[in-house]
One Martini backbone bead per residue (centre of mass of N, CA, C, O) as a GRO file, in nm:
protein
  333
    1UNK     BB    1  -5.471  -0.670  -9.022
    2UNK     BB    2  -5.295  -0.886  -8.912
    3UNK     BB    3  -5.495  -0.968  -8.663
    4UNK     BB    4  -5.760  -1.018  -8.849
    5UNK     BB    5  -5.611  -1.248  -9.006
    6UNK     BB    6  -5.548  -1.427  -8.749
    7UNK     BB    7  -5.831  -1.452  -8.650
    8UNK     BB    8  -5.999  -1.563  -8.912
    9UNK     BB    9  -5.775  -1.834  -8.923
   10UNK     BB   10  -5.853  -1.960  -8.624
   11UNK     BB   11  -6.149  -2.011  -8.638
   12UNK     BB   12  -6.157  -2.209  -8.848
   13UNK     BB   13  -5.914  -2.390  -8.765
   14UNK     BB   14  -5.898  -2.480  -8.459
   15UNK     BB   15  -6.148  -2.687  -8.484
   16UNK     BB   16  -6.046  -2.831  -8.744
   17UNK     BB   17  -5.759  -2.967  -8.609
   18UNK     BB   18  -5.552  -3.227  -8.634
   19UNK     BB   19  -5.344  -3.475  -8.486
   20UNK     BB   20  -5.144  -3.677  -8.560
   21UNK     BB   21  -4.976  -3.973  -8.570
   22UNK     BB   22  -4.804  -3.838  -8.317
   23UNK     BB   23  -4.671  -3.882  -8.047
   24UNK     BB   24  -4.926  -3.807  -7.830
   25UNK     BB   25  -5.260  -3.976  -7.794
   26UNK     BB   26  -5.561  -4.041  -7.803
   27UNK     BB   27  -5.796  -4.332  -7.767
   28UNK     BB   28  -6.023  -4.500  -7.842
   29UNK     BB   29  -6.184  -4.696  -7.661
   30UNK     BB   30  -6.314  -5.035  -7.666
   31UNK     BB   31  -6.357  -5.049  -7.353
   32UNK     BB   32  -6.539  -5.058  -7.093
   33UNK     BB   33  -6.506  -5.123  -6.757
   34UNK     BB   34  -6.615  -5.324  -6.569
   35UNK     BB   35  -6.855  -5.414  -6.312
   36UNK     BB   36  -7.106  -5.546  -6.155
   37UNK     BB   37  -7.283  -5.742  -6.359
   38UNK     BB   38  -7.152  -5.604  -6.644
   39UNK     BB   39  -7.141  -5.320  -6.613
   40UNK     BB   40  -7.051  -5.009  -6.585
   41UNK     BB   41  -6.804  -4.866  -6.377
   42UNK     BB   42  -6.950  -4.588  -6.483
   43UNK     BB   43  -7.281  -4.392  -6.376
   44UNK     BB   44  -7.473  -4.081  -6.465
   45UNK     BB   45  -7.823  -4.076  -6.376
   46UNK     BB   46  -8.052  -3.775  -6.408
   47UNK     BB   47  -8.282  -3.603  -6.354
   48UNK     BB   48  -8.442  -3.317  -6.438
   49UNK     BB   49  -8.336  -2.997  -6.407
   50UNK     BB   50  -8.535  -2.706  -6.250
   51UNK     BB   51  -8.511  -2.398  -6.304
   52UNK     BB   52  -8.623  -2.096  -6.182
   53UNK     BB   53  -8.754  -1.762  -6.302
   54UNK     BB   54  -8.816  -1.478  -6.224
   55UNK     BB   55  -8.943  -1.152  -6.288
   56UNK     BB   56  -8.599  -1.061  -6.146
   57UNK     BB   57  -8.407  -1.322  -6.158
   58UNK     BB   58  -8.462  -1.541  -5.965
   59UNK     BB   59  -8.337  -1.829  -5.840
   60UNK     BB   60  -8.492  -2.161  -5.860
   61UNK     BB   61  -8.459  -2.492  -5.662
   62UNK     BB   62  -8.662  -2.743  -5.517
   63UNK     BB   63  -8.830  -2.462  -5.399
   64UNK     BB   64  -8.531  -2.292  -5.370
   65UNK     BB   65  -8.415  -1.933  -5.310
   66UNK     BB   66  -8.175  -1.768  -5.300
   67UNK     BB   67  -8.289  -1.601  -5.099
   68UNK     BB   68  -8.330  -1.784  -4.893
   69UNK     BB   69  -8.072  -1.854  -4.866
   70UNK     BB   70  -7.963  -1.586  -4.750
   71UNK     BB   71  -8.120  -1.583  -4.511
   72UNK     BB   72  -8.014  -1.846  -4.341
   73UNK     BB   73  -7.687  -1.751  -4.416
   74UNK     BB   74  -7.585  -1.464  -4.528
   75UNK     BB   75  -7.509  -1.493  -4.842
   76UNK     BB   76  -7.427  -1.343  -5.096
   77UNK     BB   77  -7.673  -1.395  -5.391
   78UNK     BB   78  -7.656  -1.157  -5.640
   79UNK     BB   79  -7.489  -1.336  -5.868
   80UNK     BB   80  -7.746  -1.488  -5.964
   81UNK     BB   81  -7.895  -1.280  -6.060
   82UNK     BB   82  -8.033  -1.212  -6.340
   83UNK     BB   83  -7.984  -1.002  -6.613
   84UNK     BB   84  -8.250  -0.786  -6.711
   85UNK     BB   85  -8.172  -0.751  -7.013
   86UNK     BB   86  -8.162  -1.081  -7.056
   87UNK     BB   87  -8.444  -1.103  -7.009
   88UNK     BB   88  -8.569  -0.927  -7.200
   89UNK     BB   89  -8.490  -1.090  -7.436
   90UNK     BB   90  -8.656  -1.322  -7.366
   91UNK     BB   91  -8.870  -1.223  -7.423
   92UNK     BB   92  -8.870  -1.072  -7.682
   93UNK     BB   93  -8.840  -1.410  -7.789
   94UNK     BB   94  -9.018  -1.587  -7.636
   95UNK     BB   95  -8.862  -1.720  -7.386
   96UNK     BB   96  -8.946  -2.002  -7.143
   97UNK     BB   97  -8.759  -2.220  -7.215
   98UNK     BB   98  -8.427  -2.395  -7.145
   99UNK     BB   99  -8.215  -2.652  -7.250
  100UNK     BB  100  -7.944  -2.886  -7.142
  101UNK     BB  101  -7.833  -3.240  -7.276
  102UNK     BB  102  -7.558  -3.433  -7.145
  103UNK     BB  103  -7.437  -3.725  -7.328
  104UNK     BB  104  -7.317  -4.032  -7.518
  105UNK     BB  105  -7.410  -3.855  -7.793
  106UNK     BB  106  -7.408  -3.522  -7.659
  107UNK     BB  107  -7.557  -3.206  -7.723
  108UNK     BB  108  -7.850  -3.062  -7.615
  109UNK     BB  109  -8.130  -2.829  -7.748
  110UNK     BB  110  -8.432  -2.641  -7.610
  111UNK     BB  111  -8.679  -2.471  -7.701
  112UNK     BB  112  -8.997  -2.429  -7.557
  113UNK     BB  113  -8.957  -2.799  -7.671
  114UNK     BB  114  -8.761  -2.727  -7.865
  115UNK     BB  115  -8.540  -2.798  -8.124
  116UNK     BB  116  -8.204  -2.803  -8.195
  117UNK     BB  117  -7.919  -2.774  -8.288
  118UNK     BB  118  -7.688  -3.078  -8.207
  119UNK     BB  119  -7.378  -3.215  -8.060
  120UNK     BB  120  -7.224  -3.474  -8.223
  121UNK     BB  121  -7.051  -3.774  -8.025
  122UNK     BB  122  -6.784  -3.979  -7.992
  123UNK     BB  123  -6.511  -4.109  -7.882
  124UNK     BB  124  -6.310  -4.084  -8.162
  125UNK     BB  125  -6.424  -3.760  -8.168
  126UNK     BB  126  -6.276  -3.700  -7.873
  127UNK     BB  127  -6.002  -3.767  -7.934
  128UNK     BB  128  -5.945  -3.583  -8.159
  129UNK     BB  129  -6.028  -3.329  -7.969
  130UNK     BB  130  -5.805  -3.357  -7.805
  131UNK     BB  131  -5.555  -3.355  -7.989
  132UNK     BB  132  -5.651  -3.048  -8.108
  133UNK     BB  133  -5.558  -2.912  -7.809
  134UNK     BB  134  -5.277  -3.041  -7.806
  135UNK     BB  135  -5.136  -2.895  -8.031
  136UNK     BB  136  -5.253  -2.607  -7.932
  137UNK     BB  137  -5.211  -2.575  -7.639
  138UNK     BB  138  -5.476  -2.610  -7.451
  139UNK     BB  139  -5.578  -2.572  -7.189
  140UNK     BB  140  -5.685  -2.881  -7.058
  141UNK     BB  141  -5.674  -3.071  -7.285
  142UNK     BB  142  -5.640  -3.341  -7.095
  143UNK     BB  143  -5.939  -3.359  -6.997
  144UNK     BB  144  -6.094  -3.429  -7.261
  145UNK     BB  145  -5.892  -3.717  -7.298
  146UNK     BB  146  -6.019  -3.776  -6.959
  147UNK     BB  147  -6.320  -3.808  -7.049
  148UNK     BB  148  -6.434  -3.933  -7.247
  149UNK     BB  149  -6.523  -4.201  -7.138
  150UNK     BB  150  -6.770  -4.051  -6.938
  151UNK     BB  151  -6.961  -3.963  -7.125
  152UNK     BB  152  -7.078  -4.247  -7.219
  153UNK     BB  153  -7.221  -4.222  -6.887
  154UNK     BB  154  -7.390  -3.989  -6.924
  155UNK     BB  155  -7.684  -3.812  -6.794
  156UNK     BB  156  -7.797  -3.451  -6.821
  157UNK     BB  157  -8.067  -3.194  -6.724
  158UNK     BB  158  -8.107  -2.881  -6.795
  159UNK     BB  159  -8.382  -2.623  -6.698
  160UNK     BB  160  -8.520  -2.283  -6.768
  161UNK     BB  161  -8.732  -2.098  -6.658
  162UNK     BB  162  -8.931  -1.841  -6.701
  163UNK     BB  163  -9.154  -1.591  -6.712
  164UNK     BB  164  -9.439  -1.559  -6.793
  165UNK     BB  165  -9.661  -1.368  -6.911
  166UNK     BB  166  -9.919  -1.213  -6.916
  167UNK     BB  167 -10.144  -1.404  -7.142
  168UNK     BB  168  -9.943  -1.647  -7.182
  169UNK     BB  169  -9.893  -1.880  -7.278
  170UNK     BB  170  -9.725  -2.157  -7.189
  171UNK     BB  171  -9.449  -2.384  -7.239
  172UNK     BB  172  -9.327  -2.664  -7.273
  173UNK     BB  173  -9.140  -2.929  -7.212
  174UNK     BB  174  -8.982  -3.166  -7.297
  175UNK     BB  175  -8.976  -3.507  -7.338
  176UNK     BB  176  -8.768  -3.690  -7.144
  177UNK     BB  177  -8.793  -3.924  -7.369
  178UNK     BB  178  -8.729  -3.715  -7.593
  179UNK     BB  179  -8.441  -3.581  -7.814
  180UNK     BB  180  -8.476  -3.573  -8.086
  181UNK     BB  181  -8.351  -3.738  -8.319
  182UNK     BB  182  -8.189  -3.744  -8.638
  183UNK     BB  183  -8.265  -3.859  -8.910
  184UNK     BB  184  -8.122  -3.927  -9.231
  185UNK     BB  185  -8.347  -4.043  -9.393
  186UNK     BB  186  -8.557  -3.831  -9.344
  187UNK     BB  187  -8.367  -3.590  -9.386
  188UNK     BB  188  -8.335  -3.668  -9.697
  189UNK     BB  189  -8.687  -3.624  -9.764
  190UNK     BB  190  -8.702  -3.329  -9.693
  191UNK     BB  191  -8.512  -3.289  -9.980
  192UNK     BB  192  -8.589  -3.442 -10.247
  193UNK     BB  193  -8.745  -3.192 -10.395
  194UNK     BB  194  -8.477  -2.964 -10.379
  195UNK     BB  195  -8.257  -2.736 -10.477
  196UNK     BB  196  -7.926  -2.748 -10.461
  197UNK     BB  197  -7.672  -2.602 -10.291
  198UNK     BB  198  -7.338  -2.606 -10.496
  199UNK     BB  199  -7.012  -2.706 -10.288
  200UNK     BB  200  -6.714  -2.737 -10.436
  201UNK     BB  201  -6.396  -2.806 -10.317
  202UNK     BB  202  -6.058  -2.725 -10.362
  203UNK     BB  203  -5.782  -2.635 -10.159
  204UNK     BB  204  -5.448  -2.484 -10.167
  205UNK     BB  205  -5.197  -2.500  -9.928
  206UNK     BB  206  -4.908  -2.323  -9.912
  207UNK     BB  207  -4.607  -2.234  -9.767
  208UNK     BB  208  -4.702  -1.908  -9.732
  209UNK     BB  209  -5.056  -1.930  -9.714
  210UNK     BB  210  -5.157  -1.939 -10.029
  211UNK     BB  211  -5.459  -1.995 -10.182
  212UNK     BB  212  -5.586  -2.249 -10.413
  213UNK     BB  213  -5.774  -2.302 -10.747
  214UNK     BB  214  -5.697  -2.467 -10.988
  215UNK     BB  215  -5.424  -2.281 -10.993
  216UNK     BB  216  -5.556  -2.039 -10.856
  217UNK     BB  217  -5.406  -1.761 -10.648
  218UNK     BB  218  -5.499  -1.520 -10.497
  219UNK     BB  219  -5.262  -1.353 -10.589
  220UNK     BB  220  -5.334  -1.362 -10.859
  221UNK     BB  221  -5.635  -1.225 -10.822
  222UNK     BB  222  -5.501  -0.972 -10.758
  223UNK     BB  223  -5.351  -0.880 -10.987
  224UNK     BB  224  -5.593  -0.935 -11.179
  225UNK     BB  225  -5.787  -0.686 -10.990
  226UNK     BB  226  -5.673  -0.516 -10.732
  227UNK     BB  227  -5.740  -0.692 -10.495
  228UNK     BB  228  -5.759  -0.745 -10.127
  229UNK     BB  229  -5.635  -1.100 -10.083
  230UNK     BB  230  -5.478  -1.107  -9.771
  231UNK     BB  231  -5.668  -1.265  -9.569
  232UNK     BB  232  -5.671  -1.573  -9.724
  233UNK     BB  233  -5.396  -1.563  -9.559
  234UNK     BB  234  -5.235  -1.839  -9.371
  235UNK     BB  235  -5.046  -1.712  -9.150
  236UNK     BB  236  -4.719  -1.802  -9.009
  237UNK     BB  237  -4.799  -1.886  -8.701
  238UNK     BB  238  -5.005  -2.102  -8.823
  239UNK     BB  239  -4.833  -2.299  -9.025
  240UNK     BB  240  -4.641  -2.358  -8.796
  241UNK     BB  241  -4.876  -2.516  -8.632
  242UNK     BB  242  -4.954  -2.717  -8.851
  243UNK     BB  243  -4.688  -2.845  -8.903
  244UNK     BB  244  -4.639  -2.929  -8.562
  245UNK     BB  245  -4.943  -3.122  -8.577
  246UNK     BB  246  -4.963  -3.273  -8.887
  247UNK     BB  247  -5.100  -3.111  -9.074
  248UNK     BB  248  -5.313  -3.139  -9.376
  249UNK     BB  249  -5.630  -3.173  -9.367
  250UNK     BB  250  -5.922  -2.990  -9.418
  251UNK     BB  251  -6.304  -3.107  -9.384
  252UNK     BB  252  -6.655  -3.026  -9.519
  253UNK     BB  253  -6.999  -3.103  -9.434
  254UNK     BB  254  -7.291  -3.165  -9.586
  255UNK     BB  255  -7.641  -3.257  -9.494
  256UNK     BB  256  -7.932  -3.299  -9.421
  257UNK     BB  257  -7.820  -3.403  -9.104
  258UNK     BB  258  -7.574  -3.200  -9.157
  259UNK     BB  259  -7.224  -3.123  -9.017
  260UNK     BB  260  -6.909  -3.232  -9.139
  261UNK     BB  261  -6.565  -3.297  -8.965
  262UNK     BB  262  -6.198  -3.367  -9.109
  263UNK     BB  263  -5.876  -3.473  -9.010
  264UNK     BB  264  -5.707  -3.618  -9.164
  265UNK     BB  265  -5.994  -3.812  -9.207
  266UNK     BB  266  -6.126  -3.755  -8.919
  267UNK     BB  267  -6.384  -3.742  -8.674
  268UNK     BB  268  -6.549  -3.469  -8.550
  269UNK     BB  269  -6.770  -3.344  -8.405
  270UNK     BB  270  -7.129  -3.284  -8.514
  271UNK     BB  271  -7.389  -3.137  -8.665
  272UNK     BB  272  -7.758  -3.177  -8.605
  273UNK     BB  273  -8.023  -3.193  -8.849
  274UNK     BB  274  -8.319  -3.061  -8.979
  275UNK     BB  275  -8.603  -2.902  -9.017
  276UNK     BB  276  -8.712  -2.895  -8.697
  277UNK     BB  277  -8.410  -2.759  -8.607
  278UNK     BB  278  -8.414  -2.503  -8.781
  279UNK     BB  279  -8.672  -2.366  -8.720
  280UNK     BB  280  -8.617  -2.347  -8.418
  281UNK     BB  281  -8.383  -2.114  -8.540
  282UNK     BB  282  -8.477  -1.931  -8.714
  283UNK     BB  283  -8.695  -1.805  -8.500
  284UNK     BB  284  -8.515  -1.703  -8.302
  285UNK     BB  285  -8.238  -1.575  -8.382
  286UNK     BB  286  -8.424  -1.288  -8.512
  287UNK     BB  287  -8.449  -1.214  -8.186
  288UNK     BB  288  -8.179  -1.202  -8.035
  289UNK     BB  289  -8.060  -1.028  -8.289
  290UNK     BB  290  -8.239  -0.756  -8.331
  291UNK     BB  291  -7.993  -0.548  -8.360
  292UNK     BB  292  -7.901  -0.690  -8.609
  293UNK     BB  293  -7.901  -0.660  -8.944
  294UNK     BB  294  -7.859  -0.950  -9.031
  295UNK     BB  295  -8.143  -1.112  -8.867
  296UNK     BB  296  -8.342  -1.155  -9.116
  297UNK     BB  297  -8.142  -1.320  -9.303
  298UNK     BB  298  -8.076  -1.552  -9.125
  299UNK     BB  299  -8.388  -1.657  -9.073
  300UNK     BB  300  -8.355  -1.732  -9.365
  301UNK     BB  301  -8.120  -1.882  -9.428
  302UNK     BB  302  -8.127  -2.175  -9.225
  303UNK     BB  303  -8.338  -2.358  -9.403
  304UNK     BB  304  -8.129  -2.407  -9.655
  305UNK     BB  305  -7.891  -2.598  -9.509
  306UNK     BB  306  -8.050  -2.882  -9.584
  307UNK     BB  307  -8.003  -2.781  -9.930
  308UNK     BB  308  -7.675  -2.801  -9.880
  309UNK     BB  309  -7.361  -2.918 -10.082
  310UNK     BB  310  -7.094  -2.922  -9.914
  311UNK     BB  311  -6.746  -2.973 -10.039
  312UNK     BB  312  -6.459  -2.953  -9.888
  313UNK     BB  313  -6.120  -2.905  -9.921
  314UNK     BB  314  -5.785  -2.837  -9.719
  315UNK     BB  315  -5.480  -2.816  -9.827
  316UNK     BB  316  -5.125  -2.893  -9.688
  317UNK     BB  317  -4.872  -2.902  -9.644
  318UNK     BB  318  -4.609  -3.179  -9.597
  319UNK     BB  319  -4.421  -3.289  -9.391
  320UNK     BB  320  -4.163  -3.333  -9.331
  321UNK     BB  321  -4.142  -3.695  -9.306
  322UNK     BB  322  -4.442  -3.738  -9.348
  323UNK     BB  323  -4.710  -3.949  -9.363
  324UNK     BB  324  -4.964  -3.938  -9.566
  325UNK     BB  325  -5.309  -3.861  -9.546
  326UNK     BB  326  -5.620  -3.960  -9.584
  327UNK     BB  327  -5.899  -3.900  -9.739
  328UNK     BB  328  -6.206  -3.842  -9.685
  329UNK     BB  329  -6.515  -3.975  -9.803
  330UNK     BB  330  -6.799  -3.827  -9.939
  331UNK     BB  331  -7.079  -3.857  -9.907
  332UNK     BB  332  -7.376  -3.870 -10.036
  333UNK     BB  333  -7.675  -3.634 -10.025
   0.00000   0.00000   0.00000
């Protein structure tokens, strides 16, 4: 129980704990230094590539296919091939091309030639999540905050082709000049005459780790419920490493265009998406997890999420002797 319990708010909050201005942080750069001509000093912008894969699993890439390779070097290249499941899975999904863009606004992703709901990033939202890597000591903490400039000025777009079933058109690819980016104005309007789902939330997490609502704790409706809600207290093992962290609250938004998290305040990478990003998660998700029972659930519920309103914030001790931090204001739906 304690292991599930400590799994629980790990996962919750690893993601989305940010390190006070305290220590050693990285600061999002005033700007890049430049090179010849006033460009940046550094830049990296590739055409898309496109990895093909036939109905065996072999993948192949600019006419070129791992057997080739193999024939020529004699270097065993079994590992390249895609495992039969897997391509079964893609069939099975109607997947036939999946694309990841990685630019210095995000990471895009795309179905079919169709837009998924995908991750904007900003310098100073990757230093916020360097900052948050090196609190909690994870490998390699100090690459994302060392990357983190690079990431500005680079542009890469892998797509991957599947072999189409006989008898099935073809679905093309996106168009390379289009990332399909959500405008937020947009939608907002796409969901303006819809009734949203409204949670609004503050929760106080005590020195114990026992969160509490309006004044009444977890402990609290224990006792008066007989339910056993232990696993809502935030391990002791983590509130140590929240407090050695200088973490204060941690605040969760939703809006018509998007998923926005903030840590003491601070802006980390965030979900963009709108109704066509979330249709064409949709319609994926119930196919590709379609052995669990609750996937027709999650594909009907996938476009709710662009007319619900939640504003989260839960709020942690302040360390002794830390100066408190402000909460970010949540914009209106």
């Amino acid at each position: 129980m304690r292991r599930r319990q400590s799994v629980t708010w790990v996962l919750l909050l690893s993601i989305l704990i940010a390190l006070a201005p305290t220590g050693a942080v990285w600061a999002a750069p005033a700007a890049a230094p430049l090179g010849q001509g006033g460009e940046p000093a550094f830049k990296l912008d590739l055409p898309r590539i496109v990895v093909t894969v036939d109905k065996d699993g072999y993948p192949s890439i600019f006419g070129l296919s791992v057997q080739d390779i193999q024939k020529m070097t004699g270097m065993d290249m079994s590992m390249a091939r895609l495992p039969a499941d897997l391509l079964q899975m893609m069939t099975d999904a109607g997947v036939q091309n999946f694309e990841v863009t990685i630019n210095g606004q995000g990471v895009f992703l795309y179905a079919n030639g169709k837009p998924l709901p995908y991750l904007v990033w900003s310098q100073e939202s990757l230093a916020n999540l360097a900052n948050v890597l090196a609190a909690f000591q994870v490998p390699q903490a100090a690459l994302v905050g060392e990357a983190a400039p690079f990431l500005q000025y680079i542009s890469i777009s892998l797509a991957v082709q599947f072999a189409v079933p006989e008898g099935v058109t073809a679905a093309p690819l996106r168009d390379p000049k289009d990332l399909m980016l959500v405008d937020a104005a947009a939608a907002a309007s796409e969901v303006a005459e819809k009734q949203f789902i409204v949670l609004h939330a503050l929760v106080d997490v005590d020195a114990e780790g026992v969160p509490s609502i309006m004044g009444v704790s977890t402990r609290r409706l224990q006792e008066l419920t007989g339910m056993d809600m232990s696993t809502a207290v935030v391990p002791a093992n983590l509130m140590a490493q929240l407090s050695a962290g200088g973490v204060q609250h941690v605040q969760v938004q939703t809006l018509p265009s998007g998923l926005f998290l903030y840590l003491n305040g601070k802006p980390l990478p965030n979900l963009a998406w709108d109704a066509a990003h979330l249709a064409t998660l949709a319609e994926l998700l119930p196919k590709l997890m379609a052995a669990q029972p609750w996937a027709p659930l999650a594909g009907q519920a996938v476009p709710t999420l662009q007319a619900t309103d939640v504003q989260l914030t839960v709020r942690f001790p302040v360390p002794a002797g830390a100066q408190e931090q402000p909460l970010h204001e949540f914009a209106a739906p």
